[in-house]
DSSP file (Angstrom, degrees, kcal/mol; ACC not computed):
  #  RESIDUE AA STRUCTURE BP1 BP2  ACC     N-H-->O    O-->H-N    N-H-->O    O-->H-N    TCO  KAPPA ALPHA  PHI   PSI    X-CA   Y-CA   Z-CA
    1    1 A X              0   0    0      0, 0.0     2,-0.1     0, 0.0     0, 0.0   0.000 360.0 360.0 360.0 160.5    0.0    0.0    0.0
    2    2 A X        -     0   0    0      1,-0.0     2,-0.3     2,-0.0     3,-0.1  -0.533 360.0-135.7 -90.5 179.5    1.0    3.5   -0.4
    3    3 A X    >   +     0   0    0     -2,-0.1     3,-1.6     1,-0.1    -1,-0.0  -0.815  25.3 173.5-123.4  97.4    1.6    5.7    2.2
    4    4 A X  T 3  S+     0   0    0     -2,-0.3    -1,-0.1     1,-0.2    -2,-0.0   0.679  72.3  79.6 -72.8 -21.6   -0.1    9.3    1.4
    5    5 A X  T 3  S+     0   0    0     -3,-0.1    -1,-0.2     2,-0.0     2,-0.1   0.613  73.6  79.6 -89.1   2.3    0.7   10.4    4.7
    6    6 A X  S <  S-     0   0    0     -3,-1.6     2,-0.2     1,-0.0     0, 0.0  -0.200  76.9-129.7 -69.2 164.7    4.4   11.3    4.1
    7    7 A X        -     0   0    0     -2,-0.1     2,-0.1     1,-0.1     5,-0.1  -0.692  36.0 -90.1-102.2-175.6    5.4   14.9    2.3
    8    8 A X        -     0   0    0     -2,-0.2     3,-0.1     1,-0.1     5,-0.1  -0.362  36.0-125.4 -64.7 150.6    7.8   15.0   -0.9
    9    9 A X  S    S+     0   0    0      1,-0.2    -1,-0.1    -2,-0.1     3,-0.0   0.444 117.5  44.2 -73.6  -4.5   11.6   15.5    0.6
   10   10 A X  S    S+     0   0    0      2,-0.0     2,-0.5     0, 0.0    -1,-0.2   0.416 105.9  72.5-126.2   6.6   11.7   18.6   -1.7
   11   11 A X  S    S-     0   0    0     -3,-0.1     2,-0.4     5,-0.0     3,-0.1  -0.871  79.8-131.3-107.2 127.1    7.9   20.0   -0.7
   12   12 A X    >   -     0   0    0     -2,-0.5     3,-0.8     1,-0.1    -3,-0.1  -0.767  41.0 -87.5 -89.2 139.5    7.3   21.6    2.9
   13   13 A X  T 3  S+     0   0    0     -2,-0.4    -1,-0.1     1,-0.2    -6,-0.1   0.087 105.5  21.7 -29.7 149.3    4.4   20.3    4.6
   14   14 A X  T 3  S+     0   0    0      1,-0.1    -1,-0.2    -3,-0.1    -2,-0.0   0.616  91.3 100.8  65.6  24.5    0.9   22.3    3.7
   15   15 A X    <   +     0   0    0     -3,-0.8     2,-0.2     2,-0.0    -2,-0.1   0.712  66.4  56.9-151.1  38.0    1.7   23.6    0.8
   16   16 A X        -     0   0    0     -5,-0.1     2,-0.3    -4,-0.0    -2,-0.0  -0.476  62.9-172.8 -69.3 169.8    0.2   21.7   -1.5
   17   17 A X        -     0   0    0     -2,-0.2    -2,-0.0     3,-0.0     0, 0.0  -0.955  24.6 -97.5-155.7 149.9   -3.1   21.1   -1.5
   18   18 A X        -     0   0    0     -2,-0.3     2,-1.2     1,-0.1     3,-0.2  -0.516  36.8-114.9 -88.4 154.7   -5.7   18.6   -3.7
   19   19 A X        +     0   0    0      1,-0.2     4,-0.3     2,-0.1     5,-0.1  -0.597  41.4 171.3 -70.7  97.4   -7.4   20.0   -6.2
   20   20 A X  S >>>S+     0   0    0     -2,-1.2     4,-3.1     2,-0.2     3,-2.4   0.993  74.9  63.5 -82.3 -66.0  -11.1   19.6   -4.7
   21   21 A X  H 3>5S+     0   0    0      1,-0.3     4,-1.7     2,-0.2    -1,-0.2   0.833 108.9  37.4  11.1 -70.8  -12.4   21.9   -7.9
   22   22 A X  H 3>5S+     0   0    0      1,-0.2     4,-0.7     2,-0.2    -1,-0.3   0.540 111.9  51.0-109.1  17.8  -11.6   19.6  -10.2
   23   23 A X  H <>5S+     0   0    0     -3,-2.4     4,-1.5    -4,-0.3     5,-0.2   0.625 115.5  53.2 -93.1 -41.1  -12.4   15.8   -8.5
   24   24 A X  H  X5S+     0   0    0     -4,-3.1     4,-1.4     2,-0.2     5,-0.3   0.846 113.3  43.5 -81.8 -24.5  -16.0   17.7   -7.9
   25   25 A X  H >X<S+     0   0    0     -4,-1.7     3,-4.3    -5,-0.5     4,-1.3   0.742 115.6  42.5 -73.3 -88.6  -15.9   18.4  -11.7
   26   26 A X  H 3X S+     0   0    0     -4,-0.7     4,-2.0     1,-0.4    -2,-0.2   0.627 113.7  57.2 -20.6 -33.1  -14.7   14.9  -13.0
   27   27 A X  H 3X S+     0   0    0     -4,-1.5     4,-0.9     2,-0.2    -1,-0.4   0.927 112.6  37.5 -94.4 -35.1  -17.2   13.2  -10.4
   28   28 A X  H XX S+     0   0    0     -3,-4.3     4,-2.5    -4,-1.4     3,-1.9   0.973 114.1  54.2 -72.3 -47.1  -20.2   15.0  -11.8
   29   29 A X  H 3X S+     0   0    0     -4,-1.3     4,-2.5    -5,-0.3     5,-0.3   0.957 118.0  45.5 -45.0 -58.4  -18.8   14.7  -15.7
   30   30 A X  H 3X S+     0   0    0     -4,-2.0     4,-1.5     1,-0.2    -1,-0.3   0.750 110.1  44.9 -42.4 -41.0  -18.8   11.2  -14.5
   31   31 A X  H <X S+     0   0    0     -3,-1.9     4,-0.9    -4,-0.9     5,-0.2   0.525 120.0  47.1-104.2 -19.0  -22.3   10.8  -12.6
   32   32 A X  H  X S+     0   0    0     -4,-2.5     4,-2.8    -5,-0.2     3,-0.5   0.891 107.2  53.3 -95.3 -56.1  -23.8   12.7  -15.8
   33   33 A X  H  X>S+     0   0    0     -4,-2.5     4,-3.1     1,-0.2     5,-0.5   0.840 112.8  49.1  -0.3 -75.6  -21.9   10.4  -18.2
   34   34 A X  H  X5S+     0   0    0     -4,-1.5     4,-3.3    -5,-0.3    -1,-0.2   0.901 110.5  49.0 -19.8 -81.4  -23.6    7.7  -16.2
   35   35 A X  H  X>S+     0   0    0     -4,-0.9     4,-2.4    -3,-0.5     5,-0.7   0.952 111.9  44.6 -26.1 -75.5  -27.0    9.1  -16.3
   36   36 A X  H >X5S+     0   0    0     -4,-2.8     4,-2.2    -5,-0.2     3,-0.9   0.918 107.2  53.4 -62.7 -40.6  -27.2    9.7  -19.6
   37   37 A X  H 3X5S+     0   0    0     -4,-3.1     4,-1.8    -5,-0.3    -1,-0.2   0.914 110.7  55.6 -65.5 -35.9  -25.7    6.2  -21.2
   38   38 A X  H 3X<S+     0   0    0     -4,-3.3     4,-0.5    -5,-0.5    -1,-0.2   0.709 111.8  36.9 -98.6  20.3  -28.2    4.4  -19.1
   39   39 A X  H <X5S+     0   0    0     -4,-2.4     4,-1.3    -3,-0.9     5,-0.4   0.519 118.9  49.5-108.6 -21.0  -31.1    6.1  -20.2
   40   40 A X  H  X<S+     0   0    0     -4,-2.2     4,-4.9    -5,-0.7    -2,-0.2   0.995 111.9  50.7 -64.6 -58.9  -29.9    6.2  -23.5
   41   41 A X  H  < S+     0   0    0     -4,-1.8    -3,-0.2     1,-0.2    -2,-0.1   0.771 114.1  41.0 -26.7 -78.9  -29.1    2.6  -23.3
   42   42 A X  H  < S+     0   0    0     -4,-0.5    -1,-0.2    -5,-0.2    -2,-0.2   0.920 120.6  42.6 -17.5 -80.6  -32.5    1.4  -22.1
   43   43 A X  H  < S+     0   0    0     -4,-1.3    -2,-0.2    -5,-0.1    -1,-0.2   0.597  91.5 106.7 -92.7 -19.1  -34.4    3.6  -24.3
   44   44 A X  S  < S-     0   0    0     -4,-4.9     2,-1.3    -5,-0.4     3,-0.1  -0.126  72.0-131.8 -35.5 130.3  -32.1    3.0  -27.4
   45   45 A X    >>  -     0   0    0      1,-0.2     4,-0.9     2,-0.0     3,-0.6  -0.599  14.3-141.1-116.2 135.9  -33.7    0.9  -29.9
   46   46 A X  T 34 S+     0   0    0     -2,-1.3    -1,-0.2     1,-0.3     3,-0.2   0.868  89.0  64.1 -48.6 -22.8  -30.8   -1.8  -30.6
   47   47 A X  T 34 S+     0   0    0      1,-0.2    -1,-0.3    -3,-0.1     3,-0.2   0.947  85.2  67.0 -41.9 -70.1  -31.7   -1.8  -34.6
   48   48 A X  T <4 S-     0   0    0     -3,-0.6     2,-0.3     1,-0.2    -1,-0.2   0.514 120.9 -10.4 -38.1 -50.9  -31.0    1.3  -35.5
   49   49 A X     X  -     0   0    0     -4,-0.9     4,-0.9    -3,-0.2    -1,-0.2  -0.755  44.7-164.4-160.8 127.9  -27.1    1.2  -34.9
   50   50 A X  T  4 S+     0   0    0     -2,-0.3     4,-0.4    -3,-0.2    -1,-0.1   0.868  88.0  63.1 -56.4 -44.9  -25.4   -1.4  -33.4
   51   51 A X  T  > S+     0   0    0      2,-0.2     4,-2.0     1,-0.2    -1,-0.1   0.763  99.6  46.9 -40.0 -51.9  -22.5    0.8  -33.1
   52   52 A X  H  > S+     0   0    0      2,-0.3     4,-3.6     1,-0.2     5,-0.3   0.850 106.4  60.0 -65.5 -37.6  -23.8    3.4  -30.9
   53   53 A X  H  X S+     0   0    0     -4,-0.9     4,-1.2     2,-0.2    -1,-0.2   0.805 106.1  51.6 -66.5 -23.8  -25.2    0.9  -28.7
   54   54 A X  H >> S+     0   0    0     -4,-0.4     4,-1.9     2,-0.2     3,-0.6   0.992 107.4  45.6 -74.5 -63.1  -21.8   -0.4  -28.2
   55   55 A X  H 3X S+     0   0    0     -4,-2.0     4,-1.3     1,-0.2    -2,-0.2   0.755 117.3  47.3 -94.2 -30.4  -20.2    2.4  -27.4
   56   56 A X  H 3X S+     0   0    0     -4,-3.6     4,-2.0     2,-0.2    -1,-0.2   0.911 114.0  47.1 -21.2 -51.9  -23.4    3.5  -24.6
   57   57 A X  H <X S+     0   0    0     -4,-1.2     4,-1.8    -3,-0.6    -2,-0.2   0.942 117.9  43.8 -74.3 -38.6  -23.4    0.3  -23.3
   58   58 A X  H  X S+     0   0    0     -4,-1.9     4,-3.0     2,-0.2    -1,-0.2   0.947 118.0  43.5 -53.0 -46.5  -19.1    0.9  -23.2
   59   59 A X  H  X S+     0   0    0     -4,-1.3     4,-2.1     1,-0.3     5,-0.3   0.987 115.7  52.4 -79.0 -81.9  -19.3    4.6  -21.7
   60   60 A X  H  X S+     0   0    0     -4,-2.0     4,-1.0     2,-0.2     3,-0.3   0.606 111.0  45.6 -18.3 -64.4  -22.0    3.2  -19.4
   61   61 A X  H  X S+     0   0    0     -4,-1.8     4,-1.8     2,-0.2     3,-0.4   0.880 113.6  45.2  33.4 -91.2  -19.8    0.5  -18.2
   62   62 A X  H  X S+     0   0    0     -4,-3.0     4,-2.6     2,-0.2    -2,-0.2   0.557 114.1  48.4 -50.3 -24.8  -16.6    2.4  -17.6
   63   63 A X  H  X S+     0   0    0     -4,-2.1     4,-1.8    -3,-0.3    -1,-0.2   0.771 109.1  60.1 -82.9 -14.1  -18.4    5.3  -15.8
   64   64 A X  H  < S+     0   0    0     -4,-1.0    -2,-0.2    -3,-0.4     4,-0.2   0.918 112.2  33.9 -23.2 -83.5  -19.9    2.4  -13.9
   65   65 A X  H >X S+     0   0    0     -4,-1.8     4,-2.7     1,-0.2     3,-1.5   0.933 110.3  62.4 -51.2 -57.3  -16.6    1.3  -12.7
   66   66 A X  H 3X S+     0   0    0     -4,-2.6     4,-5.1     1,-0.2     5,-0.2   0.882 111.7  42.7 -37.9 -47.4  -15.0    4.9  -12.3
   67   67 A X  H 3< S+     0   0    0     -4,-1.8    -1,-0.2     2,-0.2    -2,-0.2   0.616 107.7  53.2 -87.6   5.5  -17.7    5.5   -9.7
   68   68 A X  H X4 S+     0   0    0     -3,-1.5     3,-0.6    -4,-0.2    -2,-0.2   0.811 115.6  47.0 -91.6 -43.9  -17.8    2.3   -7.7
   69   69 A X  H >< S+     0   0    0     -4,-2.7     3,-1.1     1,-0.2    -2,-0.2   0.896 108.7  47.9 -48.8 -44.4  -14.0    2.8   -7.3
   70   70 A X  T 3< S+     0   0    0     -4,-5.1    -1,-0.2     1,-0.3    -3,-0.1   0.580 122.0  39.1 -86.1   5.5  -13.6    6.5   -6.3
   71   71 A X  T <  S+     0   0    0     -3,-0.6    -1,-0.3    -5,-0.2     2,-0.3   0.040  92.5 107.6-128.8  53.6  -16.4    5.9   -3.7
   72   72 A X  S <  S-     0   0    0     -3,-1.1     2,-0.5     2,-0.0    -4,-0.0  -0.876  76.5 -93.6 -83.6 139.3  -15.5    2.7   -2.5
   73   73 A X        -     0   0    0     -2,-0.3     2,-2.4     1,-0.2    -2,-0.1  -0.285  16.5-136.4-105.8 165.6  -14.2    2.3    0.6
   74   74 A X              0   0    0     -2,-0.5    -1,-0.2     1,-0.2    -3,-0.0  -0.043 360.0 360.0 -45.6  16.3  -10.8    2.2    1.5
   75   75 A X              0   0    0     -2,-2.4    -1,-0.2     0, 0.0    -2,-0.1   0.510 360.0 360.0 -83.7 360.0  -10.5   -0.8    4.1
């Protein structure tokens, strides 16, 4: 495991900081991404392009994952 709780040898404590801004962006881009490939998915009618329905069902899938990981917890 890593240990997150060290600083860099060439950084002084506190003065970095994370970028909260842009994890609150990516996690909504993410949780609309979501959204929208499973109602597209569902409401898709699978005739019409196979293609597109692969790459919903993919996009669906992967935001799927993205968001089980970053709020899963840490034990």
């Amino acid at each position: 495991m890593t240990n997150h709780d060290r600083q860099p040898e060439n950084e002084p404590a506190g003065e970095t900081k994370p970028n909260y801004t842009f994890r609150r962006i990516k996690t909504l881009l993410a949780i609309i991404a979501c959204t929208a490939s499973a109602t597209l998915l569902f409401t898709w009618r699978t005739a019409d392009s196979q293609t597109a329905t692969v790459l919903v069902s993919v996009i669906y899938i992967l935001t799927g994952l993205w968001l089980t990981v970053r709020f899963a917890p840490r034990d």
